[in-house]
N, CA, C and O atoms as a DFTB+ gen file, in Angstrom:
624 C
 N C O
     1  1     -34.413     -14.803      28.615
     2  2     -34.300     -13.676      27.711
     3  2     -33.206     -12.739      28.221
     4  3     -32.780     -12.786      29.374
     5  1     -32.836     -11.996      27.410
     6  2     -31.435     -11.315      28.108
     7  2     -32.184      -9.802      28.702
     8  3     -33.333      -9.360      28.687
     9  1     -31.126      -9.408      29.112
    10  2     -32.038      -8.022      30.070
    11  2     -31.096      -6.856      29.421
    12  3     -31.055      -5.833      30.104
    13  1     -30.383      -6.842      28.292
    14  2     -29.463      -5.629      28.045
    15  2     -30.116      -5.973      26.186
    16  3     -30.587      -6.910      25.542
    17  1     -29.747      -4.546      25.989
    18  2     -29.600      -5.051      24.191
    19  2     -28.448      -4.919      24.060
    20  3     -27.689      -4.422      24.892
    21  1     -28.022      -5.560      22.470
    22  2     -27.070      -5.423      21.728
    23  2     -26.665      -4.463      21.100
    24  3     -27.352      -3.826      20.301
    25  1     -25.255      -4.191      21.441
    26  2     -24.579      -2.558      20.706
    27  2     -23.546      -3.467      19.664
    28  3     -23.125      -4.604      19.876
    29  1     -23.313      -2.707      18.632
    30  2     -22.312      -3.459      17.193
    31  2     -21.400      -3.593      17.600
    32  3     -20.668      -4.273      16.882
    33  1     -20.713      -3.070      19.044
    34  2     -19.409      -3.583      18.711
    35  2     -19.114      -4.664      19.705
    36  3     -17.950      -5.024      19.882
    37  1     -20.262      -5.278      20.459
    38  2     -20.301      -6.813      20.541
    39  2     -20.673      -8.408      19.482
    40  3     -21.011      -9.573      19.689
    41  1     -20.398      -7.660      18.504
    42  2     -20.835      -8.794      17.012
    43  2     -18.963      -9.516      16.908
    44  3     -17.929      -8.898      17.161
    45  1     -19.079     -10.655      16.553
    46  2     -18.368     -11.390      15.583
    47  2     -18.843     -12.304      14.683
    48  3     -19.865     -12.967      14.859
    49  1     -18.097     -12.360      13.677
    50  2     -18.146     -12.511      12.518
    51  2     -17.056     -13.607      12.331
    52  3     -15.874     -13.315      12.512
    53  1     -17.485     -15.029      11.923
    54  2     -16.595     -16.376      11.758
    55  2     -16.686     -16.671       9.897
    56  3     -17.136     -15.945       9.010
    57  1     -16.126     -17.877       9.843
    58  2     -16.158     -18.079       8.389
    59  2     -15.686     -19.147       8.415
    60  3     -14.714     -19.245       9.164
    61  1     -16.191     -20.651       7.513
    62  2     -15.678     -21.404       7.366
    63  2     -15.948     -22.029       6.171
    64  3     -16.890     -21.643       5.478
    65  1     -15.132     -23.088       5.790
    66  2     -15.629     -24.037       4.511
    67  2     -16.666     -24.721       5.189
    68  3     -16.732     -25.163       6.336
    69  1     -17.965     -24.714       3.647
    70  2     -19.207     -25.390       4.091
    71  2     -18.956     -27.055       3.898
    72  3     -18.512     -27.596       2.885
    73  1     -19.341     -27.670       5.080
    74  2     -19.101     -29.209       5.104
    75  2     -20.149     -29.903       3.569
    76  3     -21.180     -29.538       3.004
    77  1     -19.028     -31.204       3.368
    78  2     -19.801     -31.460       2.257
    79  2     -21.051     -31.987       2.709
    80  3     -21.157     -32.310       3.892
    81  1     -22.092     -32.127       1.853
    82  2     -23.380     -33.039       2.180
    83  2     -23.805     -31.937       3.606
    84  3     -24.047     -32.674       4.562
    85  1     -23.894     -31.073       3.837
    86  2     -24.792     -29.968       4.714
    87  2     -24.044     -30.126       6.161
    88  3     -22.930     -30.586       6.412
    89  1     -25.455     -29.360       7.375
    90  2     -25.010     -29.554       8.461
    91  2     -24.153     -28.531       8.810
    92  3     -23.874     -27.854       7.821
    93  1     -23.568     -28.107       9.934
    94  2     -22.739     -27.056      10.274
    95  2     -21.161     -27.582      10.215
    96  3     -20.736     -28.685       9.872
    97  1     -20.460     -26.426      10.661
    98  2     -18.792     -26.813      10.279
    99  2     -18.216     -27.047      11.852
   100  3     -18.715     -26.276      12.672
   101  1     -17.371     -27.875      12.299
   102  2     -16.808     -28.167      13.122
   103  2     -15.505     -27.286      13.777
   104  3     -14.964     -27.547      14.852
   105  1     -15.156     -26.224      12.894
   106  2     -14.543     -24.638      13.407
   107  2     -14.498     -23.929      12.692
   108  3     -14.532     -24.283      11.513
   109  1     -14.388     -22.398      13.079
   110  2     -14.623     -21.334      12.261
   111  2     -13.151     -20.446      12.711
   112  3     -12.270     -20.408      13.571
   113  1     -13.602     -19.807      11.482
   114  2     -12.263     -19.049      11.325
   115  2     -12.662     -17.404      11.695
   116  3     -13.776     -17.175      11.224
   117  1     -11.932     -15.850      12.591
   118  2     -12.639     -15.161      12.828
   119  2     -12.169     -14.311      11.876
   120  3     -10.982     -14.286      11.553
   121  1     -13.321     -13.349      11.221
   122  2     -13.309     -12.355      10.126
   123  2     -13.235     -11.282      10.993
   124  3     -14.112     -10.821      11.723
   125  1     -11.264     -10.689      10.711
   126  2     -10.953      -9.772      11.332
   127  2     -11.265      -8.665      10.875
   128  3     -11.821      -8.546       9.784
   129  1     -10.944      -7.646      11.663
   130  2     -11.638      -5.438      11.963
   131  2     -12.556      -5.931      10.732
   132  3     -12.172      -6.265       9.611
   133  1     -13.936      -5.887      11.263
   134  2     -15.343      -6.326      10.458
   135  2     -15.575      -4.574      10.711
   136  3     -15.673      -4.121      11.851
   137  1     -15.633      -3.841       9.677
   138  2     -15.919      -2.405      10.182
   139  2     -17.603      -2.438       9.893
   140  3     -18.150      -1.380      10.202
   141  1     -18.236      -3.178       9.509
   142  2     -20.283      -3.316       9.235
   143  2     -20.565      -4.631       9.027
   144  3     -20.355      -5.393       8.083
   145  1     -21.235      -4.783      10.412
   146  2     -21.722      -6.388      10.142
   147  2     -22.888      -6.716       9.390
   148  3     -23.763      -5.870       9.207
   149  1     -22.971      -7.858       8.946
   150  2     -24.562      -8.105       8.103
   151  2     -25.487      -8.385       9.577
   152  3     -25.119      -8.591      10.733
   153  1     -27.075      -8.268       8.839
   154  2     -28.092      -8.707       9.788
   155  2     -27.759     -10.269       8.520
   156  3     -27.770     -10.648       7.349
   157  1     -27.478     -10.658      10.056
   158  2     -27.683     -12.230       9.619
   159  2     -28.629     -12.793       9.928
   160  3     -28.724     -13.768       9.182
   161  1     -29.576     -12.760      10.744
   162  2     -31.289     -12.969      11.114
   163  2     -32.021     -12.512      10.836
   164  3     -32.258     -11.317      10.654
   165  1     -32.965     -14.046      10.666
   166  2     -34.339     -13.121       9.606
   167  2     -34.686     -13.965       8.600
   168  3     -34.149     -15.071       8.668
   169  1     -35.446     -13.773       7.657
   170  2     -36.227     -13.935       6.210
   171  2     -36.796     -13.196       6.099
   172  3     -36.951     -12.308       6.937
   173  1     -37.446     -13.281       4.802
   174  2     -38.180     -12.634       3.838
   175  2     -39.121     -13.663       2.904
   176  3     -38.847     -14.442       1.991
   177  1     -40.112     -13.360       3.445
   178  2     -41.767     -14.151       2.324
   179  2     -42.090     -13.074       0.901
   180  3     -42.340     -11.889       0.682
   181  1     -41.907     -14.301       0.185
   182  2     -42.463     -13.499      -1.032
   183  2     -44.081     -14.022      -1.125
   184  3     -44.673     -15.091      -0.967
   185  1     -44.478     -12.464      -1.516
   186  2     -45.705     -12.650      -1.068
   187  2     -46.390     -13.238      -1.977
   188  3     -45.410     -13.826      -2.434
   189  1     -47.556     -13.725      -2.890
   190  2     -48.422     -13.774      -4.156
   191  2     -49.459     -13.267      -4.261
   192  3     -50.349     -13.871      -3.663
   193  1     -49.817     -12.211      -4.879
   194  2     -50.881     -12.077      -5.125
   195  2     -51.524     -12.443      -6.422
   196  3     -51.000     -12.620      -7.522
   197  1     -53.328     -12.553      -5.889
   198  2     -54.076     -13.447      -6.739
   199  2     -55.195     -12.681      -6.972
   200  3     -55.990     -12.247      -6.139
   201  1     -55.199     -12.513      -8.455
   202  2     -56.977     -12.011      -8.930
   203  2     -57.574     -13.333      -9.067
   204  3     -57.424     -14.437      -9.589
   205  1     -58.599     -12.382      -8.056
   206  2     -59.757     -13.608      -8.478
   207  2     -60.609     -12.620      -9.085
   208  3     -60.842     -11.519      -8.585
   209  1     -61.278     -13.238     -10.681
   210  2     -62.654     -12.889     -11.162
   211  2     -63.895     -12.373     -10.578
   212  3     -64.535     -12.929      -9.685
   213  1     -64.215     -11.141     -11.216
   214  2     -65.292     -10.857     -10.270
   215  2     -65.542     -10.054      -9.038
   216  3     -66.597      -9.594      -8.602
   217  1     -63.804      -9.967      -8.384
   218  2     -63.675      -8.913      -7.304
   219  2     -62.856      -7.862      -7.217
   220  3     -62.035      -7.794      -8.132
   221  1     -62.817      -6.996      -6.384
   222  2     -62.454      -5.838      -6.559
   223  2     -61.143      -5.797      -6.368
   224  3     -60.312      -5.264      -7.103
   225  1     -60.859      -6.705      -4.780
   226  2     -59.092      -6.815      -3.854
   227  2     -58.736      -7.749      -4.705
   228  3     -59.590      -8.103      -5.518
   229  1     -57.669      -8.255      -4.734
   230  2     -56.825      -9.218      -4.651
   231  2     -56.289      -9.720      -3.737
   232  3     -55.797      -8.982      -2.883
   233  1     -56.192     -11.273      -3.591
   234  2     -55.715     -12.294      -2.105
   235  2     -54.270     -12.063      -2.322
   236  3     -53.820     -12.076      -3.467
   237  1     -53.312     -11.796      -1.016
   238  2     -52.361     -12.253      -1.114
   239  2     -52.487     -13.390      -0.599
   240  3     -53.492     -13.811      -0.027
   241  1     -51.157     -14.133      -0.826
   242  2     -50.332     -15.316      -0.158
   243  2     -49.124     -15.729      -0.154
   244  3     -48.468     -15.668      -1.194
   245  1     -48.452     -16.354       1.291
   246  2     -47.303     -16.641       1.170
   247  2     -46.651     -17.674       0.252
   248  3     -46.898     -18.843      -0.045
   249  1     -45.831     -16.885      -0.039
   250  2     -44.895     -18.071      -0.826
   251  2     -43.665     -18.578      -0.476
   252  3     -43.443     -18.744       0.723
   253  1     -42.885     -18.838      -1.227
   254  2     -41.296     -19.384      -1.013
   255  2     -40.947     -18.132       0.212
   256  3     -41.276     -16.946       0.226
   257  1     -40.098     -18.997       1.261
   258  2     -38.816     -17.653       1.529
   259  2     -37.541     -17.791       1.813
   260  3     -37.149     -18.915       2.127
   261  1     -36.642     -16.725       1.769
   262  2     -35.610     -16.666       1.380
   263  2     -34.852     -16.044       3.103
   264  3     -35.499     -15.554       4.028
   265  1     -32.971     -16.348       3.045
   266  2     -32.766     -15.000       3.591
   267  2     -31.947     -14.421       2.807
   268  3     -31.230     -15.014       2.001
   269  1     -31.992     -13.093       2.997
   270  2     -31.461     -12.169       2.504
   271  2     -29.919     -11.832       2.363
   272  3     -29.334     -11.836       3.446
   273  1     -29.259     -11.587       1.428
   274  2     -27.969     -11.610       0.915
   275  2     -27.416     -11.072       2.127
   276  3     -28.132     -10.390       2.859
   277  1     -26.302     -11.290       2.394
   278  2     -25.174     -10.618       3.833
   279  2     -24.010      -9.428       3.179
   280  3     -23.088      -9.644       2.393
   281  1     -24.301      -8.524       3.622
   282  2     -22.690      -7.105       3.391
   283  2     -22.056      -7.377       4.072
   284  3     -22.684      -7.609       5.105
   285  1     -21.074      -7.523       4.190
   286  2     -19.475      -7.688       5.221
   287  2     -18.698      -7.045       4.843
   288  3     -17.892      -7.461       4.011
   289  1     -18.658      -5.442       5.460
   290  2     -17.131      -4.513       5.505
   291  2     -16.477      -5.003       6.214
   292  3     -16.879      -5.407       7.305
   293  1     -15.170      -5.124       5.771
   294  2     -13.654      -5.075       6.488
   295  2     -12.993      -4.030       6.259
   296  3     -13.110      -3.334       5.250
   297  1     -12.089      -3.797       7.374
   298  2     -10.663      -2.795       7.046
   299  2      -9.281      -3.537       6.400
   300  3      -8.156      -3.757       6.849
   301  1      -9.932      -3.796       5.160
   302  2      -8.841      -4.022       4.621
   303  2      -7.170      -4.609       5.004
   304  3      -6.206      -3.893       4.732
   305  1      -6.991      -5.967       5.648
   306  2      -5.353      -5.978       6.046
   307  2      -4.999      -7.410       5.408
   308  3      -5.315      -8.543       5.772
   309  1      -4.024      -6.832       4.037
   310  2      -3.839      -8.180       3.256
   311  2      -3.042      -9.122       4.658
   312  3      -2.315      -8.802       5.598
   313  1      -3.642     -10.383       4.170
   314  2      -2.637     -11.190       5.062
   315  2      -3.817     -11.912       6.488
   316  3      -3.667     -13.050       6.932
   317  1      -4.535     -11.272       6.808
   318  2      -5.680     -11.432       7.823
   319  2      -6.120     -12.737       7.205
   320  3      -6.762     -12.580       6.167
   321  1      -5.971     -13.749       7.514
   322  2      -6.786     -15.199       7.583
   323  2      -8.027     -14.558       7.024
   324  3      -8.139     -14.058       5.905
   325  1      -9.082     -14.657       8.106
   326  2     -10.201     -14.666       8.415
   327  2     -10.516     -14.123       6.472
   328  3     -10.950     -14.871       5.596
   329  1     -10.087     -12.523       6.296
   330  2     -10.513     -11.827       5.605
   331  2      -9.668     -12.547       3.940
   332  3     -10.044     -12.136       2.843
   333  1      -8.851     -13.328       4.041
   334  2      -7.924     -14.184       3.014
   335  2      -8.923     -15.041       2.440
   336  3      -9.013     -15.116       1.214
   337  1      -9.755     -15.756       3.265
   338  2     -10.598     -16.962       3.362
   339  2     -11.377     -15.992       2.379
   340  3     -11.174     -15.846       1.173
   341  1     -12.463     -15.265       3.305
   342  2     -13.286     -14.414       2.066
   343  2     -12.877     -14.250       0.992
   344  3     -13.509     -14.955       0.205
   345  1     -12.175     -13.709       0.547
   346  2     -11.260     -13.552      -0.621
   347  2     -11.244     -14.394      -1.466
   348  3     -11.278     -14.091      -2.658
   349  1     -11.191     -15.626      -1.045
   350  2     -10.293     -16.933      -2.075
   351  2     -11.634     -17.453      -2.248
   352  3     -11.701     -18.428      -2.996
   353  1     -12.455     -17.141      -1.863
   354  2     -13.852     -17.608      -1.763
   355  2     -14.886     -17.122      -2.669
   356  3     -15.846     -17.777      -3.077
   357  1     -14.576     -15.815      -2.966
   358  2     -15.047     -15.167      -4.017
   359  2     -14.311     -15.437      -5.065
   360  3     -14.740     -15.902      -6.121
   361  1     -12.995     -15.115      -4.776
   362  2     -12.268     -15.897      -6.065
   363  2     -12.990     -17.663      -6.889
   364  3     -12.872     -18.215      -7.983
   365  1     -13.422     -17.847      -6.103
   366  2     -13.624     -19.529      -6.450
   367  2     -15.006     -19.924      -6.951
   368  3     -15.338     -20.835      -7.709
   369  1     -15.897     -18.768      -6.172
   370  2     -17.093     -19.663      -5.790
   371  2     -17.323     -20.477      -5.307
   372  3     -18.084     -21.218      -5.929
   373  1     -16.930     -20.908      -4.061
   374  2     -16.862     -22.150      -2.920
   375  2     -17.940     -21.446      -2.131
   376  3     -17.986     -20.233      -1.925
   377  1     -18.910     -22.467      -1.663
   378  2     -19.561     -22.324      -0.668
   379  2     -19.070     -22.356       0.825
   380  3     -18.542     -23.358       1.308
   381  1     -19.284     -21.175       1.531
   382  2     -18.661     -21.010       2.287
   383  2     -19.838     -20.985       3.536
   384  3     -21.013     -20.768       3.240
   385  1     -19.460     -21.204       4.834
   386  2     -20.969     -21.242       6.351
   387  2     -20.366     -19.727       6.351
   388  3     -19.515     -19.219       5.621
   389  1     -21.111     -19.194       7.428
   390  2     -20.949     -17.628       8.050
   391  2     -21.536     -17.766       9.393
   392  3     -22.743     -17.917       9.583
   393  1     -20.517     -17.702      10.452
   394  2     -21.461     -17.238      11.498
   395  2     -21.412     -15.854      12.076
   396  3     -20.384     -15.201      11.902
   397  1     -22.339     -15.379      12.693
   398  2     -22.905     -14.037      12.924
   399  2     -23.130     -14.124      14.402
   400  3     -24.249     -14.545      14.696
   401  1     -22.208     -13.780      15.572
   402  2     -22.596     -14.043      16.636
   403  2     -22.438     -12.828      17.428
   404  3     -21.316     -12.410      17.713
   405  1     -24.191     -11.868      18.032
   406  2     -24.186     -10.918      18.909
   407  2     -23.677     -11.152      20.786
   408  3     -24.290     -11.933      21.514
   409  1     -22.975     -10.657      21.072
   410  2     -22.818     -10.793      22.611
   411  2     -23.361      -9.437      23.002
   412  3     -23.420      -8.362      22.406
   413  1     -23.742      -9.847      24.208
   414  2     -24.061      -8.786      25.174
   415  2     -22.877      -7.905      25.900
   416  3     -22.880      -6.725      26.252
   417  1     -21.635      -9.148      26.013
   418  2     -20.300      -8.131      26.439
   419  2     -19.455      -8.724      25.478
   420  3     -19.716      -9.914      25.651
   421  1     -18.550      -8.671      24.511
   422  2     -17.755      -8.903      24.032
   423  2     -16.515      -9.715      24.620
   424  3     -15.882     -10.670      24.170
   425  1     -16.412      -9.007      25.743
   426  2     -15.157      -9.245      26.467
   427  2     -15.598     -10.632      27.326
   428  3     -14.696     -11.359      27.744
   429  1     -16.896     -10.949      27.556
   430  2     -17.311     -12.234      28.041
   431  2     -18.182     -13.355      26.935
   432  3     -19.382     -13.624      26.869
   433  1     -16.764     -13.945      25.976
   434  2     -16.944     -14.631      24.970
   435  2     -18.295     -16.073      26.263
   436  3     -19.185     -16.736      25.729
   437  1     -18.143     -16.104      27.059
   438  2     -18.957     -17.505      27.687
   439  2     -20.717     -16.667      28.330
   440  3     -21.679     -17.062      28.989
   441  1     -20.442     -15.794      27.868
   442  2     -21.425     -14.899      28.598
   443  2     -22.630     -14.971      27.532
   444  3     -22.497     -15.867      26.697
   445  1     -24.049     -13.992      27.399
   446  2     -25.072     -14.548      26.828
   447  2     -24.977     -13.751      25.512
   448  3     -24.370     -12.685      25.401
   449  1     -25.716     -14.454      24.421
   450  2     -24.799     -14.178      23.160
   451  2     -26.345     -14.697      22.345
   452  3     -27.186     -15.416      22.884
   453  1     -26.434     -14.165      21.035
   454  2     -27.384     -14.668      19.983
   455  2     -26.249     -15.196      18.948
   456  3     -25.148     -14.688      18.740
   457  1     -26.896     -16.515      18.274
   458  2     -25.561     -16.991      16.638
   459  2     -26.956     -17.181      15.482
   460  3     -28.100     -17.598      15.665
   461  1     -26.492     -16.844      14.679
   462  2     -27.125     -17.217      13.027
   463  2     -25.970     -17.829      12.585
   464  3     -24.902     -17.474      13.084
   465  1     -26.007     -19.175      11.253
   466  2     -25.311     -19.420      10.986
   467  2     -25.622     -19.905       9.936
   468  3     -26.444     -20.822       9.946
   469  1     -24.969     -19.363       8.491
   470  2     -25.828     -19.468       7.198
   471  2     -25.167     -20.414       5.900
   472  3     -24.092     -20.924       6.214
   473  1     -25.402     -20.572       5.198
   474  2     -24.299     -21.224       4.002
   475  2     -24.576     -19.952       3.073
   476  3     -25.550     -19.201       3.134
   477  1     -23.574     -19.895       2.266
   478  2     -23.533     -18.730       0.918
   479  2     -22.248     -18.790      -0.034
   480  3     -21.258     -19.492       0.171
   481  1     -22.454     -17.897      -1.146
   482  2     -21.464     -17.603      -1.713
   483  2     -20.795     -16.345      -2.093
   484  3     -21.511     -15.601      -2.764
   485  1     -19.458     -15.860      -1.805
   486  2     -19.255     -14.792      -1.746
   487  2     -19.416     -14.411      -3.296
   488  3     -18.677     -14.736      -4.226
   489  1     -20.536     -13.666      -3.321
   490  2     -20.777     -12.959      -4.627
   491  2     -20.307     -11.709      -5.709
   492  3     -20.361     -11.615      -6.935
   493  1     -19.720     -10.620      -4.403
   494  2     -18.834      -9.895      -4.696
   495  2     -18.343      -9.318      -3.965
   496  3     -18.843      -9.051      -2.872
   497  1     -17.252      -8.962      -4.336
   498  2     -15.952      -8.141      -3.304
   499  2     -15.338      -6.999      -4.422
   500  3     -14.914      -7.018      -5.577
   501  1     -15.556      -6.014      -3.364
   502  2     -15.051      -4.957      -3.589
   503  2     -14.045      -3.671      -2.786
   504  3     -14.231      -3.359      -1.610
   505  1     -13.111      -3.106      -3.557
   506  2     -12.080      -2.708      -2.550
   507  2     -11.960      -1.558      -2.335
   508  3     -11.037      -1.375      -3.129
   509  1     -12.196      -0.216      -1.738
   510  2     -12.403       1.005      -1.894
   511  2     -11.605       1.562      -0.617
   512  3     -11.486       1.079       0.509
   513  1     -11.065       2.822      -1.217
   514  2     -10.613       3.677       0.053
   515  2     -10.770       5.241      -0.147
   516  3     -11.492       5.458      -1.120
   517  1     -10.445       6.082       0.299
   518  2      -9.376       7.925      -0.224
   519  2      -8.513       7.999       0.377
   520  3      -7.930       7.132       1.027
   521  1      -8.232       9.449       0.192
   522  2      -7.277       9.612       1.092
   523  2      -7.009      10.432       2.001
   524  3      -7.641      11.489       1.998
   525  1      -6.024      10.201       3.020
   526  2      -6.358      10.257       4.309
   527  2      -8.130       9.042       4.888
   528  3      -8.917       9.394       5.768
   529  1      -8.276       7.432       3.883
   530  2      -8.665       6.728       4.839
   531  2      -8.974       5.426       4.724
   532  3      -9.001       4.837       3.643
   533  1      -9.203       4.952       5.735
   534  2      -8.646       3.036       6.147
   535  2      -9.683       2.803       4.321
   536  3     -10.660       3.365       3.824
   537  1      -8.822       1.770       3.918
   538  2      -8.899       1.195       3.295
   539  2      -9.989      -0.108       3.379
   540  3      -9.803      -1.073       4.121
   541  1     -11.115       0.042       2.514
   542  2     -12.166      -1.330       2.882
   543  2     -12.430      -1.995       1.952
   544  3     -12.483      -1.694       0.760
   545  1     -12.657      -3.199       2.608
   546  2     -13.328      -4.298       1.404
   547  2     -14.398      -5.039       1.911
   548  3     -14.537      -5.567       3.014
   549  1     -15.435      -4.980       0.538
   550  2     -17.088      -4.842       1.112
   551  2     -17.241      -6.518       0.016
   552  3     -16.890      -6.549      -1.164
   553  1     -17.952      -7.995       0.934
   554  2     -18.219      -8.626       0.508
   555  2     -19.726      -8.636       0.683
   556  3     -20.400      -8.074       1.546
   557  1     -20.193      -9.588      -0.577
   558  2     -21.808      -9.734      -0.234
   559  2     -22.007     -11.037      -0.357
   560  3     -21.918     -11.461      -1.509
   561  1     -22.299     -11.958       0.645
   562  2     -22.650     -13.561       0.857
   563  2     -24.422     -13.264       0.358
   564  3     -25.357     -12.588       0.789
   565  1     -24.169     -14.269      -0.855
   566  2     -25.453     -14.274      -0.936
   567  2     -25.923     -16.111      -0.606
   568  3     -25.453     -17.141      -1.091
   569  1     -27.011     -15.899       0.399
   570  2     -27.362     -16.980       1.113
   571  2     -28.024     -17.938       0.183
   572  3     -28.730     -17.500      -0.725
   573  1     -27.833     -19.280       0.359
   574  2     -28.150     -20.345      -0.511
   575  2     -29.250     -21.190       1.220
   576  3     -28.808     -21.571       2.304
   577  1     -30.704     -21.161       0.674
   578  2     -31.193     -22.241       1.843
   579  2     -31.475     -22.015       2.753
   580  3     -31.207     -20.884       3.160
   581  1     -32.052     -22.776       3.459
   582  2     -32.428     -21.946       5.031
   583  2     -31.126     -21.793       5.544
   584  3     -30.164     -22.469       5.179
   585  1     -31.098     -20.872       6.420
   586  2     -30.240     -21.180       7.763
   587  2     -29.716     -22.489       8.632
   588  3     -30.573     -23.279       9.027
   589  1     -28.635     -22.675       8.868
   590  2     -28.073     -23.887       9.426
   591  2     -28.653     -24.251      10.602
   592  3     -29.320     -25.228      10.944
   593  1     -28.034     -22.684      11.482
   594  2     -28.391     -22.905      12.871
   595  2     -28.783     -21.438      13.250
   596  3     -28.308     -20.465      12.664
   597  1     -29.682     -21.352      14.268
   598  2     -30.060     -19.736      14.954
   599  2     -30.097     -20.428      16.233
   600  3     -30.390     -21.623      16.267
   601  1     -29.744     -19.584      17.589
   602  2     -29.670     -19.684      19.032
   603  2     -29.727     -18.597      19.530
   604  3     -29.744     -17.475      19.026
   605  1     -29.775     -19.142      21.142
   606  2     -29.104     -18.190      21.882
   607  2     -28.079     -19.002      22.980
   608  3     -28.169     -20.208      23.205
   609  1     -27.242     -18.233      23.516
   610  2     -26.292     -18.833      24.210
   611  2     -26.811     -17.899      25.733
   612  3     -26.992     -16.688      25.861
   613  1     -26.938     -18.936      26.675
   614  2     -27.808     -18.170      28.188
   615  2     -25.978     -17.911      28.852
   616  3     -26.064     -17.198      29.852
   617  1     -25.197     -18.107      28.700
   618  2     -23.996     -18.171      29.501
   619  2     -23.562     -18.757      30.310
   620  3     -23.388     -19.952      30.068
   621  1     -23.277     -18.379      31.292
   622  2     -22.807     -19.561      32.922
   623  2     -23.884     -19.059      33.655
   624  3     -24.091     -19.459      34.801
């Protein structure tokens, strides 16, 4: 287990085309100045509830679950790969993987680290700024399926 928590500005944020027929992608591309990362870990149970005749409560129960759609701010810099990919992706509707990977130091990419890694489709993108400030563009991956892969990385 790691002995520090995670502060945001040890997160990266990858992106790749989703392989055909499932499974994870063989490299990722990095989604540059990510100014708000998604919680990429996790689900959500939808719950059911049930009258039964005759009583007062109602049973819940679990049902299907889901994970939850992903926000991805960027600072806006036409030309950025990483953030191009997003782009053309929403443009398309291509299913695209996402990985979501917390480090404990940033600066020690081999060091101990949590990854989620999801399939989705960029659902919408949007581009906003004022003035006097950085310019952003806010995508929302909405997740198709379980999760690919979740870990942790122990380091050296």
């Amino acid at each position: 287990m790691f002995n520090t928590m995670f502060i945001g500005n040890n997160v990266k944020v990858e992106i790749a085309d989703a392989p055909v027929g499932g499974g994870q992608a063989s490299s990722f591309t990095v989604v540059e100045n990510v100014s708000a990362f998604p919680a990429a870990a996790g689900a959500e149970t939808n719950m059911v509830s049930v009258n039964v005749f005759g009583e007062q409560y109602a049973k819940k129960l679990p049902g299907s679950r889901n994970v939850p759609d992903l926000t991805l701010s960027v600072f806006w810099r036409p030309g950025a790969v990483g953030q191009e990919m997003l782009a053309a992706a929403a443009a398309s509707n291509k299913l695209v993987q996402v990985k979501v990977t917390y480090y404990q130091n940033i600066a020690d990419p081999t060091g101990p680290a949590y990854y989620s890694i999801v399939n989705g489709y960029a659902s919408s993108d949007a581009i906003s700024g004022d003035f006097d400030g950085a310019v952003t563009r806010d995508f929302v991956i909405s997740v198709t399926g379980a999760p690919v892969a979740v870990g942790e990385v122990t380091g050296e």
